[in-house]
C-alpha positions as CSV (number, residue, x, y, z in Angstrom):
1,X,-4.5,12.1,31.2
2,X,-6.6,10.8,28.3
3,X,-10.5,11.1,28.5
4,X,-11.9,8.0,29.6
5,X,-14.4,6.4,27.3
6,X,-17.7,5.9,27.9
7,X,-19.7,3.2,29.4
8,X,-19.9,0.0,26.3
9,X,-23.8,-0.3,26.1
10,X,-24.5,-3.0,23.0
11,X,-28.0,-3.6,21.9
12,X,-28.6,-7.5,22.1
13,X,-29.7,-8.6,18.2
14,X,-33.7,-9.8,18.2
15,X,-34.6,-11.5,14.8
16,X,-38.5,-12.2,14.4
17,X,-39.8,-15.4,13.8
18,X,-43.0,-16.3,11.9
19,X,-44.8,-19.8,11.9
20,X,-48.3,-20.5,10.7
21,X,-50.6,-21.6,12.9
22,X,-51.6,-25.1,14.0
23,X,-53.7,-26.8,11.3
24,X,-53.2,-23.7,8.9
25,X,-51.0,-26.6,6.3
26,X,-52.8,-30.0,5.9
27,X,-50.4,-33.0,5.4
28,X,-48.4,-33.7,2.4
29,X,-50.1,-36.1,0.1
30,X,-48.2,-39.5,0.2
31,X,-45.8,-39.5,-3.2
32,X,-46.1,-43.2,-5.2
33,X,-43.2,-45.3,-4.6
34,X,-40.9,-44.9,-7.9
35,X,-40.8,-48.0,-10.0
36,X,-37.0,-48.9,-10.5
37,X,-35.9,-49.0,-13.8
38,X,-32.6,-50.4,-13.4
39,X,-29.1,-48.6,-13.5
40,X,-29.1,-45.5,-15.6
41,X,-28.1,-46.2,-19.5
42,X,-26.5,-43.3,-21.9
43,X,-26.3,-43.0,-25.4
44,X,-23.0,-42.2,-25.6
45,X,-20.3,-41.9,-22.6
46,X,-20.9,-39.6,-19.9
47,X,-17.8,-36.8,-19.8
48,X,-19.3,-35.2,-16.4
49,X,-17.3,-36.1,-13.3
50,X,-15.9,-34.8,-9.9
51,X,-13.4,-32.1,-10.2
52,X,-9.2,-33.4,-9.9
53,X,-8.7,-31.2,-6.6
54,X,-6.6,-32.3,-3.3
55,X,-8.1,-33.0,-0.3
56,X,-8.4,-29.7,1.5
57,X,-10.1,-27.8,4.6
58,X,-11.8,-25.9,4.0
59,X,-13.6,-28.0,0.7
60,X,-14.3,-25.1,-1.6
61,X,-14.5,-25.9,-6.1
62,X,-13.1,-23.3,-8.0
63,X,-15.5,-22.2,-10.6
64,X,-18.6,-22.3,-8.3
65,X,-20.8,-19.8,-6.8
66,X,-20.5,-19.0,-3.6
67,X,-22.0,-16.8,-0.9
68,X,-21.0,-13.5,0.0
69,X,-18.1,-14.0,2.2
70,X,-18.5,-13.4,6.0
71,X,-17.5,-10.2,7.7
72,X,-14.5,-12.8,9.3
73,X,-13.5,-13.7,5.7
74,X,-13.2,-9.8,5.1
75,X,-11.8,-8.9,8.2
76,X,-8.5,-11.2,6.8
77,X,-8.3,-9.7,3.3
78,X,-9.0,-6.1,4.3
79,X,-6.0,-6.8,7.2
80,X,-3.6,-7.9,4.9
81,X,-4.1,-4.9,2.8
82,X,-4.1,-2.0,5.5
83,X,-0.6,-4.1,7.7
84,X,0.8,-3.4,4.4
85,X,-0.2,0.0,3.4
86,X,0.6,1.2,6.8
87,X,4.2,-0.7,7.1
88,X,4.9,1.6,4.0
89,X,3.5,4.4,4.9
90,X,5.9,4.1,8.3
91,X,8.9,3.7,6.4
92,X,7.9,6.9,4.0
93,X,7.4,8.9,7.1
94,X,10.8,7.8,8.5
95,X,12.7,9.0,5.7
96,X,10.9,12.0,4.9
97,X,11.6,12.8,8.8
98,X,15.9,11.8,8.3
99,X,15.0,14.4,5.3
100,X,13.8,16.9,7.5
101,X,16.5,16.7,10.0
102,X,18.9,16.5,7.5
103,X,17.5,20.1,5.9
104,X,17.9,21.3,9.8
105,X,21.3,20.0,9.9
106,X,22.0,21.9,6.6
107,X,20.5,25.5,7.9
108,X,22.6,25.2,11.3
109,X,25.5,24.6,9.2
110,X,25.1,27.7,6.5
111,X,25.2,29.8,9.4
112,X,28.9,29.4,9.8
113,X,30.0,28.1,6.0
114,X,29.1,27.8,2.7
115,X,27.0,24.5,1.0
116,X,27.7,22.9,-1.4
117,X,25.0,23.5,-4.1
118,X,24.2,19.7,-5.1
119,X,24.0,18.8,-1.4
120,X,20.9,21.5,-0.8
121,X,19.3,20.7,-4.0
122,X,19.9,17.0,-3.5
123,X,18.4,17.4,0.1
124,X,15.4,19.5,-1.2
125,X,14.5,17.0,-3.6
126,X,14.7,14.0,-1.1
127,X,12.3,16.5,1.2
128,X,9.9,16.9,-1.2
129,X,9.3,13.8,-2.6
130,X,9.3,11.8,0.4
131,X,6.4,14.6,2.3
132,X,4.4,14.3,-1.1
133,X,4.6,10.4,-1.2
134,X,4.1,10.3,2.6
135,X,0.9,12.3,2.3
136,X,-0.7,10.6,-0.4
137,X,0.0,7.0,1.4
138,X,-1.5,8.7,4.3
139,X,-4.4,9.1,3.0
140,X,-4.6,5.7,1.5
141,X,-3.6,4.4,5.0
142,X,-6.4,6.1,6.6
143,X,-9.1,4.9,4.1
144,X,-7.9,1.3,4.5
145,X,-8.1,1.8,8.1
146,X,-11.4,2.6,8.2
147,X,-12.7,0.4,6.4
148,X,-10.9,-2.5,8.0
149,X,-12.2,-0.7,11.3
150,X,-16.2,-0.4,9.7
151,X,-15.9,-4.1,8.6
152,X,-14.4,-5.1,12.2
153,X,-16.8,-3.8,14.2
154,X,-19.3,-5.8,12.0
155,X,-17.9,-9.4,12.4
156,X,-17.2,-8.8,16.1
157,X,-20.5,-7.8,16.9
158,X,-22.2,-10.7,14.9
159,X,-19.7,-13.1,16.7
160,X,-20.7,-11.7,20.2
161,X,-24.7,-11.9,18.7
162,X,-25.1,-8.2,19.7
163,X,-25.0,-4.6,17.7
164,X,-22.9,-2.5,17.9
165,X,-22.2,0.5,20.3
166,X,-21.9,3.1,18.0
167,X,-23.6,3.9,14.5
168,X,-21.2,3.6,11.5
169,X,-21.8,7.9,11.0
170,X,-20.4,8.0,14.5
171,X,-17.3,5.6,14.0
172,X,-16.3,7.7,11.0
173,X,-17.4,11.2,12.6
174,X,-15.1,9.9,15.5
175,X,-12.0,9.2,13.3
176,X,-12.1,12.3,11.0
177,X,-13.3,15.1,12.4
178,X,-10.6,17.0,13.9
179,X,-10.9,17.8,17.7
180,X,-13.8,15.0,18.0
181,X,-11.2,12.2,17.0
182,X,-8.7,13.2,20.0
183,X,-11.3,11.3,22.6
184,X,-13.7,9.3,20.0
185,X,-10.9,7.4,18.3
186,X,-9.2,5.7,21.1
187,X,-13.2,5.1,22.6
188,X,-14.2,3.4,19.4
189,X,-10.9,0.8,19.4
190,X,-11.4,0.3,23.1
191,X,-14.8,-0.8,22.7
192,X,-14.0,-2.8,19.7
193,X,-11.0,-4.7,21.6
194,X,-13.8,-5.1,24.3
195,X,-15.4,-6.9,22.1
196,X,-13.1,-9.1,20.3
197,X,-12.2,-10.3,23.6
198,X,-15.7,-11.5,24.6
199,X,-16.1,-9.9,27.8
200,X,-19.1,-9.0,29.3
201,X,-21.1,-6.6,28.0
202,X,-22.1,-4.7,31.1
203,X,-18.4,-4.0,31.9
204,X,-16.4,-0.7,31.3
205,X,-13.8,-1.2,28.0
206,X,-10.7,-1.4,29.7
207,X,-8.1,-0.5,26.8
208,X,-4.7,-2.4,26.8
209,X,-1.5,-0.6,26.7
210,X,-1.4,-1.6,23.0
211,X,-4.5,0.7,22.4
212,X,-3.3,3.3,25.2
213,X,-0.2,3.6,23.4
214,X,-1.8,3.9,20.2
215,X,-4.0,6.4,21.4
216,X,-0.8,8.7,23.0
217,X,0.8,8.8,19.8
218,X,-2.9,9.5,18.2
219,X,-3.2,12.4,20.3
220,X,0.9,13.4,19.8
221,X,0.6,13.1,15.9
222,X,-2.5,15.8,15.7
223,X,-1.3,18.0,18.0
224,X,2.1,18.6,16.2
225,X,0.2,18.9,12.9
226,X,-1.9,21.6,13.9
227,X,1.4,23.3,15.3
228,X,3.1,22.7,12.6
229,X,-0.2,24.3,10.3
230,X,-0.2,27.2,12.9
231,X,3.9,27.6,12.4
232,X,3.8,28.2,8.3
233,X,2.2,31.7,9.2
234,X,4.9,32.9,11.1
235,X,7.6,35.2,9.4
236,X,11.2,35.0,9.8
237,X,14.8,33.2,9.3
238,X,14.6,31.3,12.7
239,X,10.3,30.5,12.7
240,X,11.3,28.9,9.2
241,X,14.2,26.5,11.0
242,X,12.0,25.8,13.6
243,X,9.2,25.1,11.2
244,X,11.5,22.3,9.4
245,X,12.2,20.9,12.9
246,X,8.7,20.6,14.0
247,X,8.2,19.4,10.6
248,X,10.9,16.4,11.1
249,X,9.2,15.3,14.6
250,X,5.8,15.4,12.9
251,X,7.0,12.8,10.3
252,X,8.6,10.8,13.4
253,X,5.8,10.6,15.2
254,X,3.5,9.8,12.0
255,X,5.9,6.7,11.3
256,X,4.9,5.5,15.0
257,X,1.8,6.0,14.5
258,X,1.7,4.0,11.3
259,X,3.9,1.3,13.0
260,X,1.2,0.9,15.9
261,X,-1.5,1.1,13.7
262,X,-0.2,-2.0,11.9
263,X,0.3,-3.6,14.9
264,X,-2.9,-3.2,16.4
265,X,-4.3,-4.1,13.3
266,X,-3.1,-7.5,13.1
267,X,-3.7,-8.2,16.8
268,X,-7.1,-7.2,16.9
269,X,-7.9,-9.2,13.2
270,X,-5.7,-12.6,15.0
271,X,-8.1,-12.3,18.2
272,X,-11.0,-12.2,16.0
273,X,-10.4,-14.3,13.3
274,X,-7.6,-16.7,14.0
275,X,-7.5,-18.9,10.9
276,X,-5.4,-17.4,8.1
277,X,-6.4,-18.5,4.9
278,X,-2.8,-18.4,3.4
279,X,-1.6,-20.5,6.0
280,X,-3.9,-23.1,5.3
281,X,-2.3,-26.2,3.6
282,X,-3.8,-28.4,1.2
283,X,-4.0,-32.1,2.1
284,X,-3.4,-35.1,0.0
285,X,-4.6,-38.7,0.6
286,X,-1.2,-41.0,0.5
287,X,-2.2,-44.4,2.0
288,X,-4.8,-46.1,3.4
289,X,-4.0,-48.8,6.4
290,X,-6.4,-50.9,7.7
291,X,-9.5,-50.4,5.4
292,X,-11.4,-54.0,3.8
293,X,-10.6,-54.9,0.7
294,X,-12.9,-53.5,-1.8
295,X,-15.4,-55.9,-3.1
296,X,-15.2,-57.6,-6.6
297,X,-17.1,-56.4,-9.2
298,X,-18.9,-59.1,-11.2
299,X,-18.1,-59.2,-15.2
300,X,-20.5,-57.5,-17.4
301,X,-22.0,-59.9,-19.8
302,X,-21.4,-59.6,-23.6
303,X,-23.9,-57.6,-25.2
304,X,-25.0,-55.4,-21.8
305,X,-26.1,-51.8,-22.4
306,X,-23.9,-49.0,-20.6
């Protein structure tokens, strides 16, 4: 049975408003009306004009300083990066796993005839490189995560108009400390799906089987890893073939981890920010049915300033 989280508690935002007193500002003066001075002149021809862009939604002109983007905007661009990252990561772990299995296959075998010596080196090379590579995606994957998690939690709460549950030292406590992260982790995403979906505050997170499932193969993945830590200190011919079998269902398990990762990455960032910028299409004025003519302009007369 997994530990159920506990109670989702957020702190309701309060922002502080100050406005003078009555009478504190007198009344504006009254400005003089502007004398008109005709239609503006130039001394030679203005080269200033509106950019040449489509017609687009959102309107946004490259070149122009903008505002920091929105925890939302982030929320897209850090998804993209950590789906990716962790789809790769899933396929590493997959074949350094078949690599794994394939090195068992090999031991059972050389118990009964002789291999071929470019087959175990060919194997031991495949082994190595794909654990190294696995590990050093792993950690990549995990810092994407995070941070993807850390910005999450941020444009959830500010959609919802409350703070979060937990204190950013916690989240990350939660997720990397070893031991802590076997109840805090699936906690943290339950209460982060219980806030992307905009239920009530005051109600227990009820996780989803997506984030149930996520959490099994949370608890599955550490567990073999600390077995398979505790396994490298034990001598002899058969602890060694058992060590490369527990190391094969380590990397199995690590690929579904990665895999459900992904996948509750991109649900969680489509329930809380459901426009994708890359889908968005620019649009482009064609015709125009049913609008007046426009009105005539008169002719300049000869010798009119610009």
């Amino acid at each position: 049975m997994h530990p159920t989280p506990r109670p989702y508690r957020p702190r309701p935002r309060v922002s502080w408003v100050a406005n003078p007193p009555p009478g504190a500002i007198g009344p504006r003066p009254p400005r003089p009306a502007e004398r008109y001075d005709g239609p503006p002149s130039y001394h030679v021809p203005p080269r200033w004009g509106f950019p040449h862009l489509a017609w687009r939604v959102p309107t946004a002109v490259p070149g122009t300083p903008s505002g920091y983007p929105s925890p939302a905007e982030r929320v897209r661009v850090l998804h993209r990066n950590a789906v990716t990252i962790l789809w790769f990561l899933a396929g590493l772990a997959a074949v350094a796993a078949g690599a794994e299995f394939w090195r068992y296959a090999l031991l059972v075998m050389s118990r009964s005839t002789a291999l071929h010596a470019s087959t175990v080196a060919f194997s031991d090379a495949l082994e190595i490189i794909a654990s190294l590579l696995t590990v050093v995606f792993g950690l990549i994957a995990v810092a994407a995560t995070l941070w993807w998690l850390l910005v999450a939690r941020s444009a959830a709460a500010e959609a919802a108009g409350q703070e979060p549950a937990r204190s950013t030292g916690e989240v990350v406590a939660g997720v990397l400390v070893p031991g802590v992260n076997l109840v805090m982790a699936g906690s943290i995403l339950a209460e982060l799906e219980h806030l992307v979906l905009g239920r009530e505050p005051d109600r227990r997170p009820r996780p989803s089987r997506l984030v149930l499932a996520w959490w099994a193969a949370w608890v599955v993945n550490e567990v073999l890893m600390v077995l398979v830590i505790g396994w490298r200190f034990k001598d002899g011919v058969q602890a060694m073939a058992d060590g490369v079998l527990l190391t094969g269902l380590l990397n199995t398990s690590a690929a579904v981890l990665a895999g459900l990762t992904a996948v509750l990455v991109y649900r969680l960032t489509t329930l809380l920010a459901p426009v994708r910028t890359d889908r968005l299409r620019p649009l482009q004025v064609r015709s125009v049915k049913g609008a007046p003519p426009p009105e005539l302009r008169t002719a300049r007369p000869t010798g009119a300033a610009r």
